[in-house]
C-alpha positions as YAML, in Angstrom:
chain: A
units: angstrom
residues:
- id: 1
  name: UNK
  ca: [0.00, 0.00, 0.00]
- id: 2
  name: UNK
  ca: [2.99, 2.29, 0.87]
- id: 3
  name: UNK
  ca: [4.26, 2.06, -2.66]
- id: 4
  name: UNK
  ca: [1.01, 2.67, -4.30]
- id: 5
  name: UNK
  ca: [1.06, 6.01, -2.37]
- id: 6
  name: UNK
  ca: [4.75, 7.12, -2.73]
- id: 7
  name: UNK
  ca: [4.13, 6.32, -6.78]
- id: 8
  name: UNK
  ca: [0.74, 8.63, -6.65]
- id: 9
  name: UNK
  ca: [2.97, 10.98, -4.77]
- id: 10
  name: UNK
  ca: [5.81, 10.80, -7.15]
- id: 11
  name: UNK
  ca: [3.64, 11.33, -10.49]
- id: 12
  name: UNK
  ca: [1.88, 14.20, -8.79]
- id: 13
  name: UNK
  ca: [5.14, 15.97, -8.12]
- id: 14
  name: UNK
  ca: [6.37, 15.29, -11.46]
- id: 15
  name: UNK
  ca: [2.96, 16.20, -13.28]
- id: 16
  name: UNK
  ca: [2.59, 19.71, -11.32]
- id: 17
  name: UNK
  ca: [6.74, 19.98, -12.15]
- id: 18
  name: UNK
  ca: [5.95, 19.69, -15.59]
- id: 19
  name: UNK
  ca: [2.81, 22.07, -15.82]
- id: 20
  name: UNK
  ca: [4.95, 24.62, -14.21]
- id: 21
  name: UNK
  ca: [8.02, 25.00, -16.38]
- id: 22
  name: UNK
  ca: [4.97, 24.70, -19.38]
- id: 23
  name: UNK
  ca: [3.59, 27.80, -17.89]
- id: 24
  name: UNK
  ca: [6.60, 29.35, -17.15]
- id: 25
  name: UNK
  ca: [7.66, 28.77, -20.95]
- id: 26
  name: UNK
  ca: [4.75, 30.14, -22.49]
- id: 27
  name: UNK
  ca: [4.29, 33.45, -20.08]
- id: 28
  name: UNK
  ca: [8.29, 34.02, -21.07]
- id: 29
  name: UNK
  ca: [6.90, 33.75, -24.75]
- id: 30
  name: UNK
  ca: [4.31, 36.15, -24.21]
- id: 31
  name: UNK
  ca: [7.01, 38.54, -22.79]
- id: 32
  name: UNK
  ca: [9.09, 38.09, -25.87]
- id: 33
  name: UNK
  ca: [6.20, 38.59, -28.27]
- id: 34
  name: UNK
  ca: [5.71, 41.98, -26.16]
- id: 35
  name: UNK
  ca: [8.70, 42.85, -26.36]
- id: 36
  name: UNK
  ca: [9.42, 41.75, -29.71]
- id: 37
  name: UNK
  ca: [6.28, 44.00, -31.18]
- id: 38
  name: UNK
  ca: [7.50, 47.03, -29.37]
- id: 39
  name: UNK
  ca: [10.93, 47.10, -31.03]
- id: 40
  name: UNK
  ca: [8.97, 46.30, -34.83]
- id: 41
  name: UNK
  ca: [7.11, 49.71, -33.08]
- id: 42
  name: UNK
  ca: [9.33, 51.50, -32.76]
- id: 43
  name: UNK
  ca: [11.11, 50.77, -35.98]
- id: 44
  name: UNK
  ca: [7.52, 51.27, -38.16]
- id: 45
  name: UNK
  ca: [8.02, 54.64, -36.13]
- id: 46
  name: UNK
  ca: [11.43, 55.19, -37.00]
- id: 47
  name: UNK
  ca: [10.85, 54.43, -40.46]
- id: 48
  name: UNK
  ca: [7.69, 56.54, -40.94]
- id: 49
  name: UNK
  ca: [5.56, 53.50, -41.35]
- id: 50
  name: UNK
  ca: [2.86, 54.65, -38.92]
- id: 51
  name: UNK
  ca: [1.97, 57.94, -37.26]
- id: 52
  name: UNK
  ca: [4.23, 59.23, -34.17]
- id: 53
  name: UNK
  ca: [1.05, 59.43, -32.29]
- id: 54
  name: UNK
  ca: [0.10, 55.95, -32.66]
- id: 55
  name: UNK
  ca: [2.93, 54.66, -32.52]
- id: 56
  name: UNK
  ca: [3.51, 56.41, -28.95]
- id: 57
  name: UNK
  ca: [0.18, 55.49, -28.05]
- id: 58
  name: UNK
  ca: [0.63, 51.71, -29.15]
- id: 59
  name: UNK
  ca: [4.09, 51.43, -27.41]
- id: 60
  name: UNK
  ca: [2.93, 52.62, -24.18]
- id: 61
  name: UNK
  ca: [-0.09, 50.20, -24.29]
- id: 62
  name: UNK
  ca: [2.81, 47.70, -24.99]
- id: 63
  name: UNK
  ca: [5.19, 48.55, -22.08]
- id: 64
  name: UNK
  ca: [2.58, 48.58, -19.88]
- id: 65
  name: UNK
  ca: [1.26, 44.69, -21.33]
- id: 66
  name: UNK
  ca: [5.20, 43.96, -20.80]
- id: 67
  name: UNK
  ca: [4.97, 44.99, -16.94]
- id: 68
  name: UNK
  ca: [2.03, 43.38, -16.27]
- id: 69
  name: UNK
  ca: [3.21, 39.73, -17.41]
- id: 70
  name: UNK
  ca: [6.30, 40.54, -15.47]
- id: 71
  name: UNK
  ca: [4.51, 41.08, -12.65]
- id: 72
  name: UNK
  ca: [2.26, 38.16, -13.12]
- id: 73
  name: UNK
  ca: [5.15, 35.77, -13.41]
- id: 74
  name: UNK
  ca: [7.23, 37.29, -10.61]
- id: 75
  name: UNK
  ca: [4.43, 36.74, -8.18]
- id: 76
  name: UNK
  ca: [3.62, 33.13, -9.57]
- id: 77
  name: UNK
  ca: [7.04, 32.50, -9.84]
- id: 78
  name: UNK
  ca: [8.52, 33.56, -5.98]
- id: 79
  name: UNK
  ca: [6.30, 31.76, -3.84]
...
């Protein structure tokens, strides 16, 4: 009976293990796509692509995405 719990045990460590590096992976994606669509931003910007206005107004809607994930995975992340 003892092994039939430690080998419950073991694959519930491992399957909450595994669910948490998978969500740690894709909110780091998330971040990079962020981040990622501010710099194409800021280039389009650069470049004269889009308006100075939007483009201020899209890269500030951006940064503020960006801090928000951040924050999200620093308080799932340091428990």
């Amino acid at each position: 009976m003892k092994k039939i719990l430690i080998g419950v045990g073991v694959l519930g460590v491992m399957s909450f293990t595994t669910n948490q590096l998978v969500n740690t992976f894709l909110l780091s994606e998330a971040i990079n796509n962020v981040q990622d669509m501010k710099e194409w931003m800021v280039q389009d910007q650069y470049n004269e692509v889009i308006d100075s206005v939007y483009a201020d107004y899209y890269i500030k809607r951006l940064d503020e995405t960006e801090d928000m994930l951040i924050d999200f995975y620093n308080v799932n992340t340091n428990k």
